[in-house]
SEPABA-145640 format. One record per atom (N, C-alpha, C, O, CB): atom name; x, y, z; residue number from 1; residue in one letter. Coordinates in nm, 4 decimals, decimal comma. Atoms other than C-alpha are relative to their C-alpha. Glycine has a CB too. Example, Ala and Ser with C-alpha at 12.3 -4.5 7.8 and 13.67 -1.06 7.14 Angstrom:
<atoms>
 atom     east    north       up  nr rest
    N   0,0890  -0,1190   0,0000   1    a
   CA   1,2300  -0,4500   0,7800   1    a
    C   0,0900   0,1200   0,0000   1    a
    O   0,1936   0,1181   0,0665   1    a
   CB  -0,0992   0,0027   0,1246   1    a
    N  -0,0820  -0,1190  -0,0060   2    s
   CA   1,3670  -0,1060   0,7140   2    s
    C  -0,0770   0,1090   0,0730   2    s
    O  -0,0261   0,2198   0,0899   2    s
   CB   0,0414   0,0462  -0,1415   2    s
</atoms>
This chain:
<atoms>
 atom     east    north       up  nr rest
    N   0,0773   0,1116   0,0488   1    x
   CA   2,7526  -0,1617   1,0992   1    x
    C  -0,1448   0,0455  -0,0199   1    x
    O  -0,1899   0,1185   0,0684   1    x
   CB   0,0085  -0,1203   0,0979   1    x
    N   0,0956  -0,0111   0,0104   2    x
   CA   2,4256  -0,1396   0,9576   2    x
    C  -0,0392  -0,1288   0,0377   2    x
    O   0,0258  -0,2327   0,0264   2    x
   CB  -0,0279   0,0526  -0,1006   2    x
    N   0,0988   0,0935  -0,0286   3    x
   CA   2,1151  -0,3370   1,0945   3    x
    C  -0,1218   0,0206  -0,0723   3    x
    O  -0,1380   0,1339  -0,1176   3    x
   CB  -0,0262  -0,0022   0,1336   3    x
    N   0,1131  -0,0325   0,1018   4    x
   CA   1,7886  -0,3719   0,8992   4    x
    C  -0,1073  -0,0950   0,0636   4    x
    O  -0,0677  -0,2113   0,0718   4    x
   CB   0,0380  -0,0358  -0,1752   4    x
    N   0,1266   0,0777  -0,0070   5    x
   CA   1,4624  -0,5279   1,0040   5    x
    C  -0,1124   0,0237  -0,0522   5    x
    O  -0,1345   0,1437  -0,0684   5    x
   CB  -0,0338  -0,0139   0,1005   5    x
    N   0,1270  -0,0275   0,0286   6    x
   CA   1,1211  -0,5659   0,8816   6    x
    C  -0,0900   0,0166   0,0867   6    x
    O  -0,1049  -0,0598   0,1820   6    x
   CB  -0,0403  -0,0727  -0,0654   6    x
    N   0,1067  -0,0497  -0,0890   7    x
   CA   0,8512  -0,3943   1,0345   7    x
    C  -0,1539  -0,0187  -0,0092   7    x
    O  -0,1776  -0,0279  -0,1296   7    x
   CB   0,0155   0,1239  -0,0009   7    x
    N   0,1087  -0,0027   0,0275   8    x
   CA   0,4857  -0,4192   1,0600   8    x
    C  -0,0328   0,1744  -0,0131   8    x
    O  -0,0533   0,2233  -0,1242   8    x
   CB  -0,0717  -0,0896   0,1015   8    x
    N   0,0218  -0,1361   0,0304   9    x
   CA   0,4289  -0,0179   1,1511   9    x
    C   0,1819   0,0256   0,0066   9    x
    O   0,2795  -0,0486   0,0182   9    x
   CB  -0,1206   0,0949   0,1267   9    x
    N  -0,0915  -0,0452   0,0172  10    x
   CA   0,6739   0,2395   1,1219  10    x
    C   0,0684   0,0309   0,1763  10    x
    O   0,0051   0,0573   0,2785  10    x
   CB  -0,0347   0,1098  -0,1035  10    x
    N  -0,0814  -0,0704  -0,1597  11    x
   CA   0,9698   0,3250   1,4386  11    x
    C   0,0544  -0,1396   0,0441  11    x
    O   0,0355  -0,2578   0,0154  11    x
   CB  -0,1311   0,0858   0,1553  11    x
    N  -0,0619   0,0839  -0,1144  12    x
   CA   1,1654   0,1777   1,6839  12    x
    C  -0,0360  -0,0563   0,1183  12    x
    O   0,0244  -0,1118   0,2101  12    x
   CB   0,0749   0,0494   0,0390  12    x
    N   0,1002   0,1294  -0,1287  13    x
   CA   0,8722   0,0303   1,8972  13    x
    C  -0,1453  -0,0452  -0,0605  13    x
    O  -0,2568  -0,0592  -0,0104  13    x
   CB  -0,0579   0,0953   0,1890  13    x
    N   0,0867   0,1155   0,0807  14    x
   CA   0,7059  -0,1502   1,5965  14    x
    C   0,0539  -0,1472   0,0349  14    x
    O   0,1682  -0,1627   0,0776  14    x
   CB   0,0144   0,0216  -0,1753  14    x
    N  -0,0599   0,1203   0,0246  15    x
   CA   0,7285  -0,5285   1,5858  15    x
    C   0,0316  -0,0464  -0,1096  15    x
    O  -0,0221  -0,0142  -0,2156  15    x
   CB  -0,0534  -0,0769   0,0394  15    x
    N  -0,0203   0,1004   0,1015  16    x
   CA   0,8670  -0,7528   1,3866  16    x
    C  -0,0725  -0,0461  -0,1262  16    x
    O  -0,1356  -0,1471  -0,0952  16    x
   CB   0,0040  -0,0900   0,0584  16    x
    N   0,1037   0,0614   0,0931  17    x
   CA   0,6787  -0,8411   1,0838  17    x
    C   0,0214  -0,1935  -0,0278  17    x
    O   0,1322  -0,2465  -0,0363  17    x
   CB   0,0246   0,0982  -0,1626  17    x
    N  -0,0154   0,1611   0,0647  18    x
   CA   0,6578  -1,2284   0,9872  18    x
    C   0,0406  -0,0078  -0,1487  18    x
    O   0,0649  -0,1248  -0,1779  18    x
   CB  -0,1498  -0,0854   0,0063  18    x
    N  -0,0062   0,0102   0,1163  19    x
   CA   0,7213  -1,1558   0,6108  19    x
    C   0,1029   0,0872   0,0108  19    x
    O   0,0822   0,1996   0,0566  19    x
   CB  -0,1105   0,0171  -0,0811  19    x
    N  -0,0466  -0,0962   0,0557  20    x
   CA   1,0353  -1,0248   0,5125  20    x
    C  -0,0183   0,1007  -0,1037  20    x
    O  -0,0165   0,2236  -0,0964  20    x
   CB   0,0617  -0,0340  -0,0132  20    x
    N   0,0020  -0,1100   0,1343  21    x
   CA   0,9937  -0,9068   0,1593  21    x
    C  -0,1248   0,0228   0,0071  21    x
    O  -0,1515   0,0990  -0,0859  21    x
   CB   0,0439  -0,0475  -0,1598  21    x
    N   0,1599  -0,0538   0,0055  22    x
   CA   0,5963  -0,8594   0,2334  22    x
    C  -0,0317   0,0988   0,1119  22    x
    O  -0,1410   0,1443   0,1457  22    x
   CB  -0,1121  -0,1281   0,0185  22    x
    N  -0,0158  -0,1352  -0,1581  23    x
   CA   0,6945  -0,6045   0,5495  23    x
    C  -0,1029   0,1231  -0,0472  23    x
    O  -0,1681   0,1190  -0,1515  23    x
   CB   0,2152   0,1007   0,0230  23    x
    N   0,0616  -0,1713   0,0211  24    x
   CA   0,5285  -0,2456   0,5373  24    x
    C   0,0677   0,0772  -0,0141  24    x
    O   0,0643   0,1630  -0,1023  24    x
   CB  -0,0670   0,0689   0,0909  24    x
    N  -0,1442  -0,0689   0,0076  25    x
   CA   0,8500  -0,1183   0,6352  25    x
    C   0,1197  -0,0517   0,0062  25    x
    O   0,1195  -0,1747   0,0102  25    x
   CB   0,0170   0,0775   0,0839  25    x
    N  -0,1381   0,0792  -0,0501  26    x
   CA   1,2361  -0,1854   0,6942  26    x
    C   0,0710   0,1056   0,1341  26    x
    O   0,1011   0,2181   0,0942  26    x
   CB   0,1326  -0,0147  -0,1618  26    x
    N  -0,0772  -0,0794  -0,0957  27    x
   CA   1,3969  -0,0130   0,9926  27    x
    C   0,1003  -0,0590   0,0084  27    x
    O   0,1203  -0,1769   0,0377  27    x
   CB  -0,0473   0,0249   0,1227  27    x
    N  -0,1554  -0,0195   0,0174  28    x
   CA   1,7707   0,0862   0,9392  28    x
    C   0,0497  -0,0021   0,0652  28    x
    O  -0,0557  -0,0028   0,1287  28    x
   CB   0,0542   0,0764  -0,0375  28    x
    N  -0,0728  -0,0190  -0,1397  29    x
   CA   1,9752   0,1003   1,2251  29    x
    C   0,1450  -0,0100  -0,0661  29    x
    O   0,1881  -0,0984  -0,1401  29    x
   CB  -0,0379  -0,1298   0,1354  29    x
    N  -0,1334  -0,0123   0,0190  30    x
   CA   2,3321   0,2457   1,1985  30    x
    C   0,0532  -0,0216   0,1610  30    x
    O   0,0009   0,0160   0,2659  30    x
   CB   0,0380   0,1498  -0,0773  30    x
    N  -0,0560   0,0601  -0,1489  31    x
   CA   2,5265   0,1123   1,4918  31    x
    C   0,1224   0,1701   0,0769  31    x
    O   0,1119   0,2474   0,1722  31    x
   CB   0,1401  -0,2071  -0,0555  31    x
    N  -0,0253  -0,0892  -0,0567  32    x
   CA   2,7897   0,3480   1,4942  32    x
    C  -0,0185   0,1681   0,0150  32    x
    O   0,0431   0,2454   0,0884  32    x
   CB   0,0722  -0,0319  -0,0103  32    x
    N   0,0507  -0,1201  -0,0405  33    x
   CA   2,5894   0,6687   1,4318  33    x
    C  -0,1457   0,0051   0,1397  33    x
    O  -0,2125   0,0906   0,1978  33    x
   CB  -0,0465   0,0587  -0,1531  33    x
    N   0,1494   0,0081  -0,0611  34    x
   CA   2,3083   0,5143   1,6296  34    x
    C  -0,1048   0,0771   0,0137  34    x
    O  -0,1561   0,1478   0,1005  34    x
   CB   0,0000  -0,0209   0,0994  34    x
    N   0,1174  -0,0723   0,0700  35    x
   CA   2,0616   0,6215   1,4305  35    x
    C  -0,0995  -0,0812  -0,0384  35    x
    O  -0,0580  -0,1966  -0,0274  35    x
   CB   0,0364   0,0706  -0,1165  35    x
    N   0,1175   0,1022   0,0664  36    x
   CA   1,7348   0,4399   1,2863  36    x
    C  -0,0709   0,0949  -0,1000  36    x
    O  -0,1132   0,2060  -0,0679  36    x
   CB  -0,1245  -0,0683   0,1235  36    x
    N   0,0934  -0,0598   0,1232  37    x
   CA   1,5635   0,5540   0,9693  37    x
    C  -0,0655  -0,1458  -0,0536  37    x
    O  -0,0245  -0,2580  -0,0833  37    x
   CB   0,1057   0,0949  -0,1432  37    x
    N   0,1103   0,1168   0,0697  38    x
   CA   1,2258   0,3836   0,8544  38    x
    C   0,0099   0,0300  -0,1585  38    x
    O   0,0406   0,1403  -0,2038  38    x
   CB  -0,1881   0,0234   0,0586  38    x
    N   0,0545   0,0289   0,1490  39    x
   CA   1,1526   0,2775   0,4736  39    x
    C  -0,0962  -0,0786  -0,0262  39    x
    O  -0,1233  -0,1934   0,0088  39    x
   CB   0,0847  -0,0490  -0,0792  39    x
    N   0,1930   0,0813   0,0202  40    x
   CA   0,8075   0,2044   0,3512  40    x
    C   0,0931  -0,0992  -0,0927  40    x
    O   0,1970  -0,0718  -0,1528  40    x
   CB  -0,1921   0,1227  -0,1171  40    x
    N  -0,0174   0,1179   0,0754  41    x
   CA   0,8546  -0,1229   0,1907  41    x
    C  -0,0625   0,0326  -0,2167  41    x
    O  -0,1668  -0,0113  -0,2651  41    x
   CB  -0,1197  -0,1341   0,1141  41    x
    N   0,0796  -0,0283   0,1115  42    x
   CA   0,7729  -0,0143  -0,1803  42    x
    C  -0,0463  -0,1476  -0,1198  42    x
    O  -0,1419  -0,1536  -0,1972  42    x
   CB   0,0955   0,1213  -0,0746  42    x
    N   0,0301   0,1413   0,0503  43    x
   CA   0,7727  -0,3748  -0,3324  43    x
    C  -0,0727  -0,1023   0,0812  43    x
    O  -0,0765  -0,2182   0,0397  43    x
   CB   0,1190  -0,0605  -0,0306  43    x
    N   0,0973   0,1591  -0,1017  44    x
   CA   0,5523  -0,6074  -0,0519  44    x
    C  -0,0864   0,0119  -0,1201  44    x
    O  -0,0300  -0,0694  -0,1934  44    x
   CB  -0,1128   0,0226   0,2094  44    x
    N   0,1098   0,0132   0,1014  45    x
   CA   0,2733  -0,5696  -0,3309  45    x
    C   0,0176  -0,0455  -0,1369  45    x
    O  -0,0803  -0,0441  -0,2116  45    x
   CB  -0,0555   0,1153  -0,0141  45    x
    N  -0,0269  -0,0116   0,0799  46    x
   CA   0,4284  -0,6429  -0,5887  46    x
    C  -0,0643  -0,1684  -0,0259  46    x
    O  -0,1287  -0,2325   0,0572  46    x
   CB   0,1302   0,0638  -0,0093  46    x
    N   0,0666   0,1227   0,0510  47    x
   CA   0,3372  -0,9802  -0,8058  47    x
    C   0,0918  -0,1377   0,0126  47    x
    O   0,0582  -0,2539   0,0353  47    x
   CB  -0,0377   0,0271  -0,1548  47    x
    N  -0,1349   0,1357   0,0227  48    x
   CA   0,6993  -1,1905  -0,8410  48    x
    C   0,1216   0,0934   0,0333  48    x
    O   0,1376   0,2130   0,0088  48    x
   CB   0,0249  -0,0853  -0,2005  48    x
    N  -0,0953  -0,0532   0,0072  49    x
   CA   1,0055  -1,1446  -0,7447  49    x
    C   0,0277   0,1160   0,1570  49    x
    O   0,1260   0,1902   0,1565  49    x
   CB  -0,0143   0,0558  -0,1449  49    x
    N   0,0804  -0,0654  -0,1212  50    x
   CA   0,9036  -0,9633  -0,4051  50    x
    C   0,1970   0,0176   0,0975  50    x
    O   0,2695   0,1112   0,1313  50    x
   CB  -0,1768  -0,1573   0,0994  50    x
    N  -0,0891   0,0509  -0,0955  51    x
   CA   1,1959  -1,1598  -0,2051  51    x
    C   0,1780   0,1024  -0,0636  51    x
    O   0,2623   0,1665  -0,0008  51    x
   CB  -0,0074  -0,2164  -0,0173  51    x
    N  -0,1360  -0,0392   0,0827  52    x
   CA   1,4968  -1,0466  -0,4716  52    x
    C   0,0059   0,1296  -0,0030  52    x
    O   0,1183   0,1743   0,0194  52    x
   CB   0,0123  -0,0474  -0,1467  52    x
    N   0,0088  -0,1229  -0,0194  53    x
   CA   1,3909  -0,6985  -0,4802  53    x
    C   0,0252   0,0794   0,1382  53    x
    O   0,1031   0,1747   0,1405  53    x
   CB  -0,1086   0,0169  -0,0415  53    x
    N  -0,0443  -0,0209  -0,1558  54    x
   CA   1,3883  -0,6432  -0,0666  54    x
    C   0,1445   0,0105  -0,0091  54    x
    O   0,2173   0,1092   0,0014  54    x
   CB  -0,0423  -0,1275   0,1084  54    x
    N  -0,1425   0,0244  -0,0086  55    x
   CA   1,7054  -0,7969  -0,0921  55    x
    C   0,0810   0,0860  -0,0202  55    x
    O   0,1580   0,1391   0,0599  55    x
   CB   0,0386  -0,0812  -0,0672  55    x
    N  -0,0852  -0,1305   0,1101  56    x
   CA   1,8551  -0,5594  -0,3517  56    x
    C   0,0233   0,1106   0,0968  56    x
    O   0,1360   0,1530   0,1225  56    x
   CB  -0,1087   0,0773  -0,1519  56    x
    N   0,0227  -0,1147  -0,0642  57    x
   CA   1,7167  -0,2765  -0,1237  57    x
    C   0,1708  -0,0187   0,1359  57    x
    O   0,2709   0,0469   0,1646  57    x
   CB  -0,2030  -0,0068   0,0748  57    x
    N  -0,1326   0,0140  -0,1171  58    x
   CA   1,9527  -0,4442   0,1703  58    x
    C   0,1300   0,0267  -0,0556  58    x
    O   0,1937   0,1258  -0,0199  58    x
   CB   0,0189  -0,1542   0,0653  58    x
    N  -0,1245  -0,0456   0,0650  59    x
   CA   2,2494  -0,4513  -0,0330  59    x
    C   0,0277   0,1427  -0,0091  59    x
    O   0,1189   0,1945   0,0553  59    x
   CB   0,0042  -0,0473  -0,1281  59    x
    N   0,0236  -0,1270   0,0258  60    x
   CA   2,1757  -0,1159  -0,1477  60    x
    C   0,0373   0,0922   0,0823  60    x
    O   0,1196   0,1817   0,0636  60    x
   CB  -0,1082   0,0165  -0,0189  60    x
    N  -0,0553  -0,1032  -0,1502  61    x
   CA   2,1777   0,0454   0,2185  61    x
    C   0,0673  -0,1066   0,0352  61    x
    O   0,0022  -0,1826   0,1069  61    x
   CB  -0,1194   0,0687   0,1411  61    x
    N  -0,1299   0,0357  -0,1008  62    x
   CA   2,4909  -0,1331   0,3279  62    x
    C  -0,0039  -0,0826   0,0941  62    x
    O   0,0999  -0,1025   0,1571  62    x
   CB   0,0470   0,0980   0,0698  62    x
    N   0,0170   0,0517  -0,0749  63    x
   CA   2,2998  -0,3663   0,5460  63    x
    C   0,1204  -0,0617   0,0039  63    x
    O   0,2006  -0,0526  -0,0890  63    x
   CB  -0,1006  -0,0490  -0,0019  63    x
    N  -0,0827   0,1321  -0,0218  64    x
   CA   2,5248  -0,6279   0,6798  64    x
    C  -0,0314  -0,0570   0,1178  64    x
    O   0,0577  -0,1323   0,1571  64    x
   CB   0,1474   0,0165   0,0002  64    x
    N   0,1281   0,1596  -0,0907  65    x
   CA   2,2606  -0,8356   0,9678  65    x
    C  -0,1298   0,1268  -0,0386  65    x
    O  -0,1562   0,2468  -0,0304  65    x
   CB   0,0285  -0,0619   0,2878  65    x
    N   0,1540   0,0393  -0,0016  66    x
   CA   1,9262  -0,8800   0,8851  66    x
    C  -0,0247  -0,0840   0,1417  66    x
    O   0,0409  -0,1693   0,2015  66    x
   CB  -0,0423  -0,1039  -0,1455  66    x
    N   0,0522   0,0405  -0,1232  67    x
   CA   1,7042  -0,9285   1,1771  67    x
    C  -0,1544  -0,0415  -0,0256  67    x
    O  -0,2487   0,0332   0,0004  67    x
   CB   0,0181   0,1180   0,1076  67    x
    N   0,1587   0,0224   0,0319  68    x
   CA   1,3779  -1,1335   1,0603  68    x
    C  -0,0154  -0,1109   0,0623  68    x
    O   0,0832  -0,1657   0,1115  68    x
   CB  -0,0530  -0,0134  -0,1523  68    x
    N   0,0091   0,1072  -0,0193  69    x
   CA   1,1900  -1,4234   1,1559  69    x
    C   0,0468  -0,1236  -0,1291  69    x
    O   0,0761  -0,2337  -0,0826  69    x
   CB  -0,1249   0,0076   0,0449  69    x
    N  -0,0107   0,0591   0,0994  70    x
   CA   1,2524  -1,5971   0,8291  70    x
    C   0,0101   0,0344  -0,1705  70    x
    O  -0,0843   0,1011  -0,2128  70    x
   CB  -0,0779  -0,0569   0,0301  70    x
    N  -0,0101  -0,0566   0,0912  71    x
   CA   1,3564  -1,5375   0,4875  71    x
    C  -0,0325  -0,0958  -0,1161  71    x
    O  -0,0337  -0,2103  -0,0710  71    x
   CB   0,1125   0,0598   0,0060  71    x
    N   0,0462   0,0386   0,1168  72    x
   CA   1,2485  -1,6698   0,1108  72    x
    C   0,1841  -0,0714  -0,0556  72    x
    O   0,2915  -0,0167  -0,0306  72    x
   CB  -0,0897   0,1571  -0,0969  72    x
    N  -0,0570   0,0296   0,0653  73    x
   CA   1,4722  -1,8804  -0,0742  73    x
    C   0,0879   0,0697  -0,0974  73    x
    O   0,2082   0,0879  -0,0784  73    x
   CB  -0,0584  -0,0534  -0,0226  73    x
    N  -0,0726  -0,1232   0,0772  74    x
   CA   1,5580  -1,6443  -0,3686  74    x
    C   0,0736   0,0735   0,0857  74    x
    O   0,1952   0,0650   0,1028  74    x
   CB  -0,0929   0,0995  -0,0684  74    x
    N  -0,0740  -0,1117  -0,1143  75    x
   CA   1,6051  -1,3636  -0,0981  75    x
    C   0,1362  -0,0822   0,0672  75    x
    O   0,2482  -0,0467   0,0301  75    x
   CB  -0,1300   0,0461   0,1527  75    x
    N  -0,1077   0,0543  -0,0229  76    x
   CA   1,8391  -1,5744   0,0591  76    x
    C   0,1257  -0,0052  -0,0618  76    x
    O   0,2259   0,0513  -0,0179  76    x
   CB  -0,0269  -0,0835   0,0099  76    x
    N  -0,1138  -0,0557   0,0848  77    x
   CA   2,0714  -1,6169  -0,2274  77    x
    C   0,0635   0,1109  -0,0016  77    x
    O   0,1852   0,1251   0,0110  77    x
   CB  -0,0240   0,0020  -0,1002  77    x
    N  -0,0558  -0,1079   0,0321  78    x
   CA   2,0853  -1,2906  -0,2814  78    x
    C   0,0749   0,1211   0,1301  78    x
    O   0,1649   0,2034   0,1470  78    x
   CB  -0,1132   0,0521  -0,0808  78    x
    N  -0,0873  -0,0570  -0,1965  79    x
   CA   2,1330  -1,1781   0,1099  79    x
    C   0,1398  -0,0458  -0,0473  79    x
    O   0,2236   0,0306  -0,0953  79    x
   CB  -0,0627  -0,1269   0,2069  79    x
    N  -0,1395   0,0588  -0,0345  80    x
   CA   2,4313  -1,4382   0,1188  80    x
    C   0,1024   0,0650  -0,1120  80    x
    O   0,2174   0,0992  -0,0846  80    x
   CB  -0,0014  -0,1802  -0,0078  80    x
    N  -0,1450  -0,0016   0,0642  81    x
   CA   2,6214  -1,3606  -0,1812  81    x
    C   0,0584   0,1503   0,0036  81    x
    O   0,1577   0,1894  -0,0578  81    x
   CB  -0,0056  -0,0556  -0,1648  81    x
    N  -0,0090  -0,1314  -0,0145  82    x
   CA   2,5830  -0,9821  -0,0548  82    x
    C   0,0971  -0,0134   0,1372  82    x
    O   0,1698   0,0829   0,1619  82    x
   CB  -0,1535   0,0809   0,0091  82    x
    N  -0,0950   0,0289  -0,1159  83    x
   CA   2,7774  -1,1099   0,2642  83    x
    C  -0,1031   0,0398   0,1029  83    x
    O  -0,0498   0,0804   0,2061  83    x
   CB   0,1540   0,0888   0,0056  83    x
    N   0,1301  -0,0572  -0,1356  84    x
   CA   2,4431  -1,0127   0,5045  84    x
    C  -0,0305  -0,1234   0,0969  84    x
    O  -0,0886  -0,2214   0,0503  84    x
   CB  -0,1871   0,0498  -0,0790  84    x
    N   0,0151   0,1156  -0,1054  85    x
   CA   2,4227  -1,2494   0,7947  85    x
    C  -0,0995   0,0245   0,0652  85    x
    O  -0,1142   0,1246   0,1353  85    x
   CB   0,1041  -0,0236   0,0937  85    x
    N   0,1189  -0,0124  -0,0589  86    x
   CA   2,0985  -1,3308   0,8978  86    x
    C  -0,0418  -0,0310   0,1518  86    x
    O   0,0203  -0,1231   0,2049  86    x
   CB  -0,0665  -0,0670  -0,0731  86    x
    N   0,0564   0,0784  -0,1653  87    x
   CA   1,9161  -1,3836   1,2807  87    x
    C  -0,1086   0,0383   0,0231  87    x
    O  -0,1808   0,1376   0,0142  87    x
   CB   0,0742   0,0319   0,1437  87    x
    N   0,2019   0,0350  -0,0434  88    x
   CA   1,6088  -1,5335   1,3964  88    x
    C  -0,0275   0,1615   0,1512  88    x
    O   0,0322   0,1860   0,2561  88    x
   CB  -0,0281  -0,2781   0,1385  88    x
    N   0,0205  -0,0981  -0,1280  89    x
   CA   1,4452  -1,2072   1,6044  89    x
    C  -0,0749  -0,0877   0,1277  89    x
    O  -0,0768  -0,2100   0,1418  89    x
   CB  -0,1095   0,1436  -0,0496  89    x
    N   0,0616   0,0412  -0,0709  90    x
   CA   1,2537  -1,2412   1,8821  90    x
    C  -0,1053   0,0467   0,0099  90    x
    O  -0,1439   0,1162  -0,0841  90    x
   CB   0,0437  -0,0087   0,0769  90    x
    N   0,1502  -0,0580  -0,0031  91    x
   CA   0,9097  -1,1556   2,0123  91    x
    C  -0,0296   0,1217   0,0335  91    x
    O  -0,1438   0,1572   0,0625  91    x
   CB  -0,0785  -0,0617   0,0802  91    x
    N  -0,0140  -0,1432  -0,0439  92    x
   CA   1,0064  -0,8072   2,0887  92    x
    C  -0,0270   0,1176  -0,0804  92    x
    O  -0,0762   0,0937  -0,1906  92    x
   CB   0,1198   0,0181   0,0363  92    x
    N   0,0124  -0,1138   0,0944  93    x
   CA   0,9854  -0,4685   1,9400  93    x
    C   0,1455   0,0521  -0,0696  93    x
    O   0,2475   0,0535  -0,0005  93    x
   CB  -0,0683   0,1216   0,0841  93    x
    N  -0,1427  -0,0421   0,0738  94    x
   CA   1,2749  -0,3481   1,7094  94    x
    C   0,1101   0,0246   0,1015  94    x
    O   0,1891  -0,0625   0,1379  94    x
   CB  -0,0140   0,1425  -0,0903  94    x
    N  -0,0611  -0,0157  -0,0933  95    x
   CA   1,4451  -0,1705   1,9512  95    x
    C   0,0596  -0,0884   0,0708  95    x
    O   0,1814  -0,0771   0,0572  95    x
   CB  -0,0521   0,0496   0,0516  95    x
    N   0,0050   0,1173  -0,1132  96    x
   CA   1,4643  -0,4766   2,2192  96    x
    C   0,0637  -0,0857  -0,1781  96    x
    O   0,1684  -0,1444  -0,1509  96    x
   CB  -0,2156  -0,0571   0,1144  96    x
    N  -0,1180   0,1366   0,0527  97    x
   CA   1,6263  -0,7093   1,8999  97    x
    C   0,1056   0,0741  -0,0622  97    x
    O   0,1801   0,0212  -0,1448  97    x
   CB  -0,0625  -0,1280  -0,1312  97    x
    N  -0,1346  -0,0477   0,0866  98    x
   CA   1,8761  -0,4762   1,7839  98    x
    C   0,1130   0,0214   0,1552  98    x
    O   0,2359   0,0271   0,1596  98    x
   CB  -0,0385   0,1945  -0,1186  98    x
    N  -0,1408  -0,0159  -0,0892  99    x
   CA   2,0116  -0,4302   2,1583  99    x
    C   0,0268  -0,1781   0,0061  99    x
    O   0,1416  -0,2225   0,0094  99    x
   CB  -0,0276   0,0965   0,1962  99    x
    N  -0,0075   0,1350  -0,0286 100    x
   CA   1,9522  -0,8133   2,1937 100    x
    C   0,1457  -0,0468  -0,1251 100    x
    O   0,2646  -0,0657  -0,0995 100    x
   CB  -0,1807  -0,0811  -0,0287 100    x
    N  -0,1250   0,0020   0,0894 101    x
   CA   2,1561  -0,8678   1,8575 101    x
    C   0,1562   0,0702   0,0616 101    x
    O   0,2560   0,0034   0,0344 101    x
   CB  -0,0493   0,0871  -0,1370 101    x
    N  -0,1330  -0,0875  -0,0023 102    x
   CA   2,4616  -0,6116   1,9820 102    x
    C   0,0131  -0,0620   0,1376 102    x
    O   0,1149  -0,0200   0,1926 102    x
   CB  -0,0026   0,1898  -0,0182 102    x
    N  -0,0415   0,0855  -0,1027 103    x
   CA   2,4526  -0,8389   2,2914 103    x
    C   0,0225  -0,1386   0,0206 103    x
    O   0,0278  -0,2032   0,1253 103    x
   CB  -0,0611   0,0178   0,0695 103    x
    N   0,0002   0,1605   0,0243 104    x
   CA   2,4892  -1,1781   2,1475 104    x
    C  -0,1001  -0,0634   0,0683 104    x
    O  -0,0896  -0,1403   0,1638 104    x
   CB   0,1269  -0,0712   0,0427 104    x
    N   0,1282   0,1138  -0,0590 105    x
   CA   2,1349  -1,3060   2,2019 105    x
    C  -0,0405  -0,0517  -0,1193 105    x
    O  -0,0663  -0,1716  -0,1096 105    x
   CB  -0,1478   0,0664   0,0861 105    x
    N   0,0631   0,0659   0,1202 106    x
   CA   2,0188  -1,3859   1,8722 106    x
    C   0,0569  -0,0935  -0,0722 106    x
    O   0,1753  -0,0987  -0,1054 106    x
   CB  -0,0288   0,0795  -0,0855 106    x
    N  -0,0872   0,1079   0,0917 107    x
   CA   2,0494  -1,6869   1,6755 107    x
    C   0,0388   0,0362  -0,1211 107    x
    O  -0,0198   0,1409  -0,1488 107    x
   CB  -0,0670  -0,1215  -0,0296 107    x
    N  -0,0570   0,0013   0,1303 108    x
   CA   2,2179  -1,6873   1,3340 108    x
    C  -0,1229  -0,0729  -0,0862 108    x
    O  -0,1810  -0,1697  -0,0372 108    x
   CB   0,1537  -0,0833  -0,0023 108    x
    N   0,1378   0,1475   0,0711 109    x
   CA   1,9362  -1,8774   1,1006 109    x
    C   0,1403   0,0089  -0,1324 109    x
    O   0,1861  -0,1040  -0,1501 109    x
   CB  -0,2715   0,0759  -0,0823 109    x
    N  -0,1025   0,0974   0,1138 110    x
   CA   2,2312  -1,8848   0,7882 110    x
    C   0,1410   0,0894   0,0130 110    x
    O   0,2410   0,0565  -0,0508 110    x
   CB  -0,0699  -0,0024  -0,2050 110    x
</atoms>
C-alpha cells in the first residue's frame, strides 16, 4: 500500500502541512517496502487548477490513503474516482500519522 502526505519541510519528522495541493512537499510511504521518498510539490504555485494537478500526481504514484488535514473540492473528485481514501491527520509529524493510520487511529474524512 502506498501512503502519501503533504508536508511543510522535507522527511519523515516534518509536519503536516494545512494545504494539500499548496504543500512544499508530498511524502510517499510504501508500506510494504517501508520506505518513504519526499517530492517537492512542483504545482503549490501554480495559478488554477492547483487541487486537480496534486491529485493527478497521487494517482500517478499509486497512492491509495491520503493523509491530510483537508482537501479541495475538485481534488476530491479526482482522489475518489482514483479509489484514494482519505484521513483527517493529526497534530503529529509524518512518521507518528502513518504508524497512527496502520493502527486504526485516524478518521476517514470521505
Amino acid at each position: 500500500m502506498i501512503i502519501a502526505l503533504p508536508t511543510k519541510t522535507s522527511g519523515e519528522k516534518s509536519f503536516i502541512s494545512e494545504h494539500f495541493a499548496r504543500a512544499n512537499f508530498f511524502y510517499v510511504y510504501d508500506t510494504e517496502k517501508e520506505v518513504g521518498k519526499v517530492y517537492i510539490n512542483k504545482n503549490k504555485d501554480g495559478q488554477g487548477g492547483v487541487g486537480i494537478k496534486s491529485s493527478e500526481f497521487m494517482l500517478n504514484n499509486d497512492v491509495s490513503v491520503l493523509i491530510t488535514p483537508r482537501v479541495g473540492e475538485k481534488a476530491l473528485r479526482v482522489l475518489k474516482e482514483g479509489d484514494v481514501k482519505i484521513y483527517q491527520c493529526n497534530d503529529k509529524i509524518v512518521k507518528e500519522n502513518i504508524a497512527s493510520y496502520l493502527n486504526g487511529e485516524l478518521k476517514g474524512l470521505f
